[in-house]
N, C-alpha and C positions, 0 to 999 in steps of 0.2 A: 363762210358758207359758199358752196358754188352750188353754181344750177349750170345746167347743159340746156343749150339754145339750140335747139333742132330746125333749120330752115327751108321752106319747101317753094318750089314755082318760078315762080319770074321774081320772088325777095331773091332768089341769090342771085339778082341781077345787081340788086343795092349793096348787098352786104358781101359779094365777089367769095362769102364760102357756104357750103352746107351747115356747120355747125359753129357755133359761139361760144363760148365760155365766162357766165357774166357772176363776177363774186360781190359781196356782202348787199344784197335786196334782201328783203323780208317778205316780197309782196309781187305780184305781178302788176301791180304799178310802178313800184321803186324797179323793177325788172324795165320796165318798157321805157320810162324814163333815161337810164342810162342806154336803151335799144336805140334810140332816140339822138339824142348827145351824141354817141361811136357811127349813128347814122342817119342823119337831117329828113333822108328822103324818105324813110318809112312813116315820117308822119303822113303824108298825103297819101300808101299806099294802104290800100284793105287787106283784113285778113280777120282770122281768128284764131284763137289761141286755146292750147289745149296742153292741160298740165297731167305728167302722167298718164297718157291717153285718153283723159278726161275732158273733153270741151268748157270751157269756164262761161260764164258770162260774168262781168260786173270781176271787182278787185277780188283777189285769192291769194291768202296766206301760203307762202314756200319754205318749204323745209331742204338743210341739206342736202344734197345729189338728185335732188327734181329734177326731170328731164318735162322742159319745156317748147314746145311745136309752133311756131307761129307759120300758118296756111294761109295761102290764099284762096278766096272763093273758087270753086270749082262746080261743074253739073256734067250732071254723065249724059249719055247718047248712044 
């Protein structure tokens, strides 16, 4: 399985690209786990995630070629 890791703000100050490419997760926890592992410092950052241009909350099953967003908080002005 691959899912496409789409990354926005100051994460690609952690992760040094726009997108990732993370294979065999089932879950956007087994997802965020290996996010995690490939990069230490997004555990202490915020953000939220959105599978499909779907916002998630709590764990969400992933299916082959999900494109997954991980955002940081933002507020307009």
């Amino acid at each position: 399985m691959k899912i496409q890791v789409e990354i926005f703000g100051q994460l690609t100050d952690i992760t040094k690209d726009k997108t990732v490419e993370i294979t065999t997760v089932e879950d956007t926890d087994g997802l965020l786990q290996k996010l995690y592992e490939q990069f230490p410092a997004l555990r202490s950052a915020s953000f939220v995630i959105a599978v499909n241009n779907n916002l998630i909350h709590g764990n969400t099953g992933l299916e082959n070629n999900n494109t997954v967003a991980l955002m940081p908080p933002y507020s307009g002005g």
